[in-house]
C-alpha positions in Angstrom: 94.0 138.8 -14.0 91.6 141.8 -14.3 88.4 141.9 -16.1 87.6 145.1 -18.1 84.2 145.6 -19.7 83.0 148.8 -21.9 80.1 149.5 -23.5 79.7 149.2 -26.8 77.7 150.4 -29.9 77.1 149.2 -33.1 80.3 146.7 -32.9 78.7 144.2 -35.6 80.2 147.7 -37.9 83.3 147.8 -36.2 85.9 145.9 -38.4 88.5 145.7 -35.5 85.7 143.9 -33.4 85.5 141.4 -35.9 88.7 140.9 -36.6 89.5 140.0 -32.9 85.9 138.2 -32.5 87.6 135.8 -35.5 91.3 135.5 -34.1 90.2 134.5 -30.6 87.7 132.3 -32.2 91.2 130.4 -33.2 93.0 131.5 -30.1 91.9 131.5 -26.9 94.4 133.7 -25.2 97.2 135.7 -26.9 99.7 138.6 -26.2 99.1 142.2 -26.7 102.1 142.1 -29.3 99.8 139.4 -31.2 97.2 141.5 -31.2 98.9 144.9 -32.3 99.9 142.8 -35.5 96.1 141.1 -36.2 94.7 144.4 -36.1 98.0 146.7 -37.5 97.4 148.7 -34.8 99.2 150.7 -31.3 98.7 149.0 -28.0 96.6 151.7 -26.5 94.0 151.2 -29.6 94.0 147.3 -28.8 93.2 147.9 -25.1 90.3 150.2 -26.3 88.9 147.6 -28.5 89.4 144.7 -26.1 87.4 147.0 -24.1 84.8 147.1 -26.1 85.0 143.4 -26.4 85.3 142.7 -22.3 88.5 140.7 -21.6 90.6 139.2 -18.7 94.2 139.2 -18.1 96.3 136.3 -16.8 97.4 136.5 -13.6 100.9 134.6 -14.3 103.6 135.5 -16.7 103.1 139.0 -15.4 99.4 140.0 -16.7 100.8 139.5 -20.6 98.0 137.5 -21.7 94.5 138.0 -22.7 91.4 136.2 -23.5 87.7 137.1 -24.2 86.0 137.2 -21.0 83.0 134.9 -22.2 86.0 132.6 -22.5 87.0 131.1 -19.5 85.5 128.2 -17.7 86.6 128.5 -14.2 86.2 126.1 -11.7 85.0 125.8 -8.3 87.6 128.1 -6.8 87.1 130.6 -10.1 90.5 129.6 -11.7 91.1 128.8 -15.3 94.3 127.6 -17.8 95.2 127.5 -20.9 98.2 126.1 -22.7 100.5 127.0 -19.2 98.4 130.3 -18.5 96.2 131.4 -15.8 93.4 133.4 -15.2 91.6 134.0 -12.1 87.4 135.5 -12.1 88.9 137.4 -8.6 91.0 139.6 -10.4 94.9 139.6 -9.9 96.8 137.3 -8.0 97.1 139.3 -4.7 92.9 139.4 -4.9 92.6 135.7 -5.5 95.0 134.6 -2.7 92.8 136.7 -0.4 90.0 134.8 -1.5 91.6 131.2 -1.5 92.9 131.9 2.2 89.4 133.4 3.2 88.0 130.7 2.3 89.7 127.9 3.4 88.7 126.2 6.6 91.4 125.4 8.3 93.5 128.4 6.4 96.3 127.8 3.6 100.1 126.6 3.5 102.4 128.4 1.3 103.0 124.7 -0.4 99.6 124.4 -0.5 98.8 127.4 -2.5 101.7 127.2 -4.6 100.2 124.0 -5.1 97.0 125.4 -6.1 97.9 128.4 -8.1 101.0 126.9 -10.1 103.4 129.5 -9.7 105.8 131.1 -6.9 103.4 133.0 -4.2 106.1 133.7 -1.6 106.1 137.5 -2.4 102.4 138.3 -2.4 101.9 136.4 0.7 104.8 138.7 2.4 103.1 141.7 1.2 99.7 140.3 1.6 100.6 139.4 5.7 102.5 143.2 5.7 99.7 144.7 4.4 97.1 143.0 6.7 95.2 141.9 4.2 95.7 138.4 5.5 97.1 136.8 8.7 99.8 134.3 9.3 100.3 132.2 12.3 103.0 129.5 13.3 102.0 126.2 14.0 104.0 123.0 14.5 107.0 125.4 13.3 105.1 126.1 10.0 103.7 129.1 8.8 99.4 128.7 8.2 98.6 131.9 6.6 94.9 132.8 7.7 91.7 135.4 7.1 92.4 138.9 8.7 89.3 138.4 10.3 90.2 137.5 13.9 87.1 135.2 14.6 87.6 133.6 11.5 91.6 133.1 11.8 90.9 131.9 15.2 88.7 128.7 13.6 91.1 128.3 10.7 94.1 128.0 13.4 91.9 125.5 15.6 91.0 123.8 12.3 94.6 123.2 11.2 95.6 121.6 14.7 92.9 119.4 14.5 93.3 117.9 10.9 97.2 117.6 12.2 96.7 115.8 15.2 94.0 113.3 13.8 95.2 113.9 9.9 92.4 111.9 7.4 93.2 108.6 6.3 95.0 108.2 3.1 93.7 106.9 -0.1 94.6 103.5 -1.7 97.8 103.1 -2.9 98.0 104.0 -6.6 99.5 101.6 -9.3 103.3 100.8 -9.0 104.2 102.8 -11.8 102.7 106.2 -9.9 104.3 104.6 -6.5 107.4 105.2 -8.1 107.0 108.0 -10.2 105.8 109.7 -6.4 109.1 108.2 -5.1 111.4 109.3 -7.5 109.9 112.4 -7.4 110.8 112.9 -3.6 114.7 111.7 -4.1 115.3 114.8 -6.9 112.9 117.4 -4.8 115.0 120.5 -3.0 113.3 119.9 -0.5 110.5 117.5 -0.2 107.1 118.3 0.5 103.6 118.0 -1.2 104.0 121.2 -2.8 107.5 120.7 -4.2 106.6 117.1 -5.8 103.5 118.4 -7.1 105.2 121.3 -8.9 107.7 118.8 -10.6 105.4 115.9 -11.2 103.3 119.0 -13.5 107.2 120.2 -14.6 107.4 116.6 -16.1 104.0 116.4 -17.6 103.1 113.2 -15.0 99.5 113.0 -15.1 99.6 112.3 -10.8 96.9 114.2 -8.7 97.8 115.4 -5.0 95.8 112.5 -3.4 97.6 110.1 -5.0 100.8 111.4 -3.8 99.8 112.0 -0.2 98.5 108.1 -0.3 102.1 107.3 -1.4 103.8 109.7 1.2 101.5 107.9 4.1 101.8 104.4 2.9 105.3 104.7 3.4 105.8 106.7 6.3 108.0 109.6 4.2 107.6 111.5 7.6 105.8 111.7 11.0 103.1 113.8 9.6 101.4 114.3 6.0 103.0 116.8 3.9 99.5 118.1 3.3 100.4 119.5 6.7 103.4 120.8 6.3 105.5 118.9 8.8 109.2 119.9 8.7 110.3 117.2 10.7 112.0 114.2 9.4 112.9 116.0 5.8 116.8 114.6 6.0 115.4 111.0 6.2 112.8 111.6 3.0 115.6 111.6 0.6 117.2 108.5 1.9 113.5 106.5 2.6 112.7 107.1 -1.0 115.9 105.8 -2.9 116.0 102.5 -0.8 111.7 102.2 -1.3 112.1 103.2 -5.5 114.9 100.9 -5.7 112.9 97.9 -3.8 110.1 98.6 -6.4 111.8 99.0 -9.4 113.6 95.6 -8.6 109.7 93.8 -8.2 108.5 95.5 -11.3 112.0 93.6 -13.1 111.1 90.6 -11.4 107.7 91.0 -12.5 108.2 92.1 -15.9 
């Protein structure tokens, strides 16, 4: 996402001004080829009137989307979506995964920013570690991608050992339904971790937040460690711990029912 802001005069006499004030006033984000035909314009003249305007661009689906920027209402970590689209207030998406692994304290987890950002990050972080724009370090044979600030990578690192050797206890156990939604999830997952059953629980429209499905993963021991942590370890036995747990449940909720 970028944020481009011009000056403007006079626009309450510009007509394309108003026409694009009254089509985002009905959409809130749009294409540049939607645009082009609102105003019967060329894309270059669309840019300079969006200008004008001040407007963002998403930073998935490859910067084709735009919004007004009064429009967004970004939350705590300055990201926004709409209808499947994101927009970040740190510009594009290289700029806000600096920021998200600045900030965190005890550094980030590819899952986990996957997780966060909704869409694949492998590549940036590769370029983002090559360019030294951020730091990555290996830890229980998992990859914690850190500030390039050493002082500050050096209390991520220590921050990340700690929260896996004494990991924080898990929430309540959600509803049986979400048990085994969280379940079945992990039996069709690639390769289950937090990041992978959060993608396709959003995939499938489930309504299941990441705490629910790291209360699920602890309750039932779906590995030695929390998959908030990344832990590797254990990943062949997921699969098979899930079907036999899912099955169990479904059976109750039958008998139940």
């Amino acid at each position: 996402m970028l944020l481009f802001v011009v000056t403007m005069t006079d626009s309450s006499s510009n007509s394309s001004v108003k026409k694009l004030e009254s089509f985002f006033r009905h959409r809130l984000i749009a294409r540049l080829d939607e645009l082009q035909r609102t105003l019967d314009v060329s894309g270059r003249t669309v840019f300079r009137v969006l200008g004008r305007m001040g407007y963002l661009s998403s930073y998935s689906h490859a910067g084709k989307y735009y919004t007004l920027a009064r429009t967004p209402s970004f939350d705590a970590d300055g990201l926004w979506a709409h209808s499947g689209v994101l927009f970040s207030s740190h510009g594009t998406l290289r700029n806000t995964v600096v920021h998200l692994v600045n900030k965190a304290w005890a550094g980030h987890t590819h899952a986990e920013l996957q997780d966060r950002l909704r869409l694949r990050v492998y590549d940036t972080l590769h370029d983002l570690v090559a360019a030294r724009e951020i730091g990555r370090a290996e830890i229980e044979r998992l990859y914690l991608y850190v500030s390039a600030e050493p002082k500050t990578a050096e209390a991520q690192v220590a921050a990340r050992q700690r929260l896996i050797a004494e990991p924080p206890r898990p929430g309540p156990l959600p509803d049986a339904a979400v048990v085994i939604e969280v379940l079945l999830a992990v039996i069709h997952s690639p390769k289950p971790d937090i990041g992978e059953v959060a993608a396709l629980m959003r995939a499938q429209g489930k309504a299941i937040t990441p705490k629910q499905i790291e209360a699920v993963w602890a309750h039932y021991e779906l590995g030695k460690k929390s998959p908030f942590h990344g832990d590797r370890g254990g990943e062949a036995a997921v699969g098979a711990s899930a079907r036999g747990l899912a099955a169990s449940d479904l059976r109750r909720s039958g008998d139940q029912g």
